[in-house]
C-alpha positions in Angstrom: -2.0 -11.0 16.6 -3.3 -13.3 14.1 -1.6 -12.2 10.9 2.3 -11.9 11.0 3.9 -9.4 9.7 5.5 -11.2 6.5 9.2 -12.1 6.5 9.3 -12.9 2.8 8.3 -12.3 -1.0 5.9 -13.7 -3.2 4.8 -13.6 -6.9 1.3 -11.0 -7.0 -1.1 -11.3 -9.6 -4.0 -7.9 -10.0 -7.6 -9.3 -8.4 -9.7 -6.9 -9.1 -13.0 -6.5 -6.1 -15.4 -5.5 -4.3 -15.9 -5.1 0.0 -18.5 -4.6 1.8 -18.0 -1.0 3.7 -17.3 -2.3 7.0 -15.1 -5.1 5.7 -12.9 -2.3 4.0 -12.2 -0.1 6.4 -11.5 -3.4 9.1 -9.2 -4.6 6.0 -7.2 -0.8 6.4 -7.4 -0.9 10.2 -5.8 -4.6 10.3 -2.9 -3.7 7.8 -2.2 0.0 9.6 -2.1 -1.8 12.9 0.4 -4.7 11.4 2.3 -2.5 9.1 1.9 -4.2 6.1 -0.4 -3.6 3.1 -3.9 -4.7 2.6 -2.7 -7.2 -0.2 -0.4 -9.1 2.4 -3.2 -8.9 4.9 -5.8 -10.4 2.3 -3.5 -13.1 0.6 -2.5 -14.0 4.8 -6.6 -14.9 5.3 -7.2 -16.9 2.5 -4.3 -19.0 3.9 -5.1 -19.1 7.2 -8.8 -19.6 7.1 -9.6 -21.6 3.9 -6.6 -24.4 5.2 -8.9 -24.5 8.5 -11.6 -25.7 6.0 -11.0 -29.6 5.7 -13.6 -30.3 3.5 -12.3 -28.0 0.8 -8.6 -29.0 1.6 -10.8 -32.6 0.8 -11.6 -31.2 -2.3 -8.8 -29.6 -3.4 -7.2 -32.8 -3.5 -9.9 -34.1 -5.6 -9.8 -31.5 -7.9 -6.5 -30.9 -8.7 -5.1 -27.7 -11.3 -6.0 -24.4 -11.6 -9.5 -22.9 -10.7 -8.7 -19.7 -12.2 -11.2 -19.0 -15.5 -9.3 -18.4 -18.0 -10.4 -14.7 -19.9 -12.7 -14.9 -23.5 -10.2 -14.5 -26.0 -12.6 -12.4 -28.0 -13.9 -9.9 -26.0 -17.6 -8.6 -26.6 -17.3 -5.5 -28.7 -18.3 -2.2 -27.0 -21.2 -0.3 -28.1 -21.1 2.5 -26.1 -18.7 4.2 -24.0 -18.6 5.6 -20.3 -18.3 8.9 -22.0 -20.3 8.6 -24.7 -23.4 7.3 -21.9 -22.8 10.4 -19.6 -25.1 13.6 -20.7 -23.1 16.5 -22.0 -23.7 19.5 -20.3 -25.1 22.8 -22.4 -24.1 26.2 -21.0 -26.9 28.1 -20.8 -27.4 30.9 -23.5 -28.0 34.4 -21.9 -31.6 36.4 -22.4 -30.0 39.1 -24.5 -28.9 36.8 -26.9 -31.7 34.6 -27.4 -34.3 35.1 -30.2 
């Protein structure tokens, strides 16, 4: 077993994204077969796998601080919502009543 189950806590933060199909459903199989969630599983490769990298633990060093982008403070004003975009659907009117 690669990934240990986890014998303590840590601060999360929400990251929000995407998987490729098969990545997903490897991701779910790995944490069901570990018992532990996919987050712990995730957070448990970026630790093993990137601290195998030496030349980004090389650059890490160089390039101290936090990588994270910050947010825009003033977001892009939204001109059209999801449900505003979607088609609204017209029930149709029966022969009887039409003309």
């Amino acid at each position: 077993m690669l990934i240990k189950p986890r014998t303590g806590q840590k601060d999360f933060v929400r990251h929000t994204t995407r998987l490729y199909r098969e990545n997903n459903e490897t991701l779910f199989a790995y944490a069901k077969f570990i018992g532990e969630p996919t987050e712990y599983v995730l957070n448990q490769l970026l630790d093993t796998v990137l601290a195998k990298d030496r030349d980004f633990q090389t650059w890490l060093v160089e390039h101290p601080g936090s990588h994270v982008t910050k947010p825009d403070p003033t977001p892009a004003p939204r001109t059209e919502t999801r449900a505003s975009a979607r088609p609204t659907a017209v029930a149709p009117v029966p022969a009887a009543q039409r003309a």
